[in-house]
C-alpha positions as CSV (number, residue, x, y, z in Angstrom):
1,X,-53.8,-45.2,138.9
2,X,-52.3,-45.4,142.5
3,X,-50.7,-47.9,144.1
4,X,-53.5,-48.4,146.3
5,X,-55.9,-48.6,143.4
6,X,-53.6,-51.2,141.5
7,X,-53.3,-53.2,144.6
8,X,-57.0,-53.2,145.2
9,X,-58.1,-54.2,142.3
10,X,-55.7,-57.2,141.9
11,X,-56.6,-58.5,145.3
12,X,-60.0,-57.8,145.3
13,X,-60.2,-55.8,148.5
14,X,-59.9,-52.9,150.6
15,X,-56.0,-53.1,151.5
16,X,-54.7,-50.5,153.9
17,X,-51.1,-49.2,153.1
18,X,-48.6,-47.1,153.5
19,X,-45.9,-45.8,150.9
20,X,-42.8,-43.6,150.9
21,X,-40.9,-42.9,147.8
22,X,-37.8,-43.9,147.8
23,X,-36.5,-42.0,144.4
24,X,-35.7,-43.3,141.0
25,X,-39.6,-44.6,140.9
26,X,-39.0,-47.3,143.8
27,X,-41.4,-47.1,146.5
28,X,-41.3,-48.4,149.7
29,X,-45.1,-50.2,150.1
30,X,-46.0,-50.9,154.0
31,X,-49.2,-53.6,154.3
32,X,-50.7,-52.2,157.4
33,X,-52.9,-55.5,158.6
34,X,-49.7,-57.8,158.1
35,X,-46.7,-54.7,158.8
36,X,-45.0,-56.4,155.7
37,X,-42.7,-53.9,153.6
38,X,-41.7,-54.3,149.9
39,X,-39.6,-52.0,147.7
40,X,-42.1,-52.0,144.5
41,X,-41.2,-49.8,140.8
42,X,-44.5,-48.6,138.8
43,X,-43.7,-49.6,135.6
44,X,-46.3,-49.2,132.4
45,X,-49.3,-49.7,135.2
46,X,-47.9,-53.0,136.6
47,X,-46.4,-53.3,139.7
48,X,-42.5,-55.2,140.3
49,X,-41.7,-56.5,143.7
50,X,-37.9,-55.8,144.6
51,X,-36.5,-57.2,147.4
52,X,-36.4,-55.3,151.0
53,X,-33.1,-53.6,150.4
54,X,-32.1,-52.1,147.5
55,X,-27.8,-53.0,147.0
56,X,-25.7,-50.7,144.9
57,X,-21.9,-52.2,144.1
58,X,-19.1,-49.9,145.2
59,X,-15.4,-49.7,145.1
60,X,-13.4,-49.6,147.8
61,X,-9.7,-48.8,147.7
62,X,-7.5,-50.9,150.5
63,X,-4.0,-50.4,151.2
64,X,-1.9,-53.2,151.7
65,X,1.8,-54.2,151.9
66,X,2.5,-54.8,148.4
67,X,0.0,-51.6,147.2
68,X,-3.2,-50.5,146.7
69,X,-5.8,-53.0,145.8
70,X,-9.7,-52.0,144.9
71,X,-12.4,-54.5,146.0
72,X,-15.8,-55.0,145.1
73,X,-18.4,-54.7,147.8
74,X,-22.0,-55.3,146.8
């Protein structure tokens, strides 16, 4: 089944959206009557809402006075 059809058959209408993959089975799902936008996964036929933006941790390497430190931004 599509998004669409998943969508359509747990509201019980006709919805009109948009989606874009996003890789690594997110999707970003675009309501076109309301222009909301949610990052949705497909997983075993059920749909899980993620929040807009998808954050990743990463290390970053600063350089101080008294050495090298690594921080966590995420």
């Amino acid at each position: 089944m599509t998004t669409k059809q998943i969508l359509d058959n747990y509201l019980g209408k006709n919805t009109r959206i948009t989606e874009r993959d996003s890789g690594n089975g997110y999707k970003e799902v675009c309501d076109l009557d309301t222009g909301d936008c949610f990052t949705v996964r497909m997983k075993d036929g059920l749909i899980e809402r993620f929040d807009n933006s998808v954050q990743k941790s990463k290390k970053i390497q600063v350089e101080t006075t008294t050495g090298i430190k690594q921080l966590l931004n995420g």
